[in-house]
N, C-alpha and C positions, 0 to 999 in steps of 0.2 A: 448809171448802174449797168445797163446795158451795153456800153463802152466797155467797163470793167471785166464783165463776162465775157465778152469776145477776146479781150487782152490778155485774161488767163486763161481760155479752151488756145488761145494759139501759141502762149507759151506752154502748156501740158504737152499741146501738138510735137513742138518742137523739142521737148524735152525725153518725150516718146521717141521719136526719132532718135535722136544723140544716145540715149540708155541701146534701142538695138541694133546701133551701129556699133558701139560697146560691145554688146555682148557678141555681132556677127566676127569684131575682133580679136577679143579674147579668142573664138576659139580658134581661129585662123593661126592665130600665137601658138596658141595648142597644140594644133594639127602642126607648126611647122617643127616645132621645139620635140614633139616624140618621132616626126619623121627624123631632125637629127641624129637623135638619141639609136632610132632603129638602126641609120646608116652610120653612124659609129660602132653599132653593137658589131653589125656585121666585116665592118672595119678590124676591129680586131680581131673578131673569130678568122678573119681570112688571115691576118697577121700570124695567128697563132697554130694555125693548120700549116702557114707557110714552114713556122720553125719544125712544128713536128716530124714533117715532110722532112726537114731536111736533116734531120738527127736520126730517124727510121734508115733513110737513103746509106747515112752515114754508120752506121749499124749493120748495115746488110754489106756494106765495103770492107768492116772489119775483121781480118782472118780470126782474131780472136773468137768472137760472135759468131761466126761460121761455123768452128771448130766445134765451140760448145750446143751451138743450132745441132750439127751433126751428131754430138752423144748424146744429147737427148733423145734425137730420133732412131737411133742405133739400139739406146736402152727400152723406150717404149716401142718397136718392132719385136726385139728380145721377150720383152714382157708378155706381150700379144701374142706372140709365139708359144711361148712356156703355158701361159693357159689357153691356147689350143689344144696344146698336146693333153694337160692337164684332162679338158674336160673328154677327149677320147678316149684316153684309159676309165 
């Protein structure tokens, strides 16, 4: 009987063990699987800032885009101006 008792508190023991090296792995799993997750997020955000960057760049090189950049700020100085004057009279 007492043989018995021993035989099961040492495989409990040992079962103990194994369950929280288990669980100390799972989260280690965890911990490595969302650091991926983070460094791919950030992976493509840099990816995607890279395109934007370069379509902005490409934007700012186009006489078109300039031209139109330019009447806008030509008409909203105009406008700015006219109620100026507006509110002085």
């Amino acid at each position: 009987m007492k043989k018995s008792v021993f035989l099961l508190s040492i495989l409990f023991s040992i079962t103990s063990i194994a369950q929280e090296k288990t669980k100390k792995q799972l989260a280690e799993e965890s911990l490595k699987r969302m650091q991926q997750r983070i460094e791919a997020f950030y992976k493509e955000r840099n990816k995607q800032d890279s395109i934007f960057n370069a379509n902005l760049n490409a934007r700012e090189q186009d006489s078109t885009h300039r031209s139109d950049l330019q009447i806008f700020q030509d008409a909203f100085k105009q406008e700015k101006d006219s109620t100026r004057q507006e509110r002085k009279n």
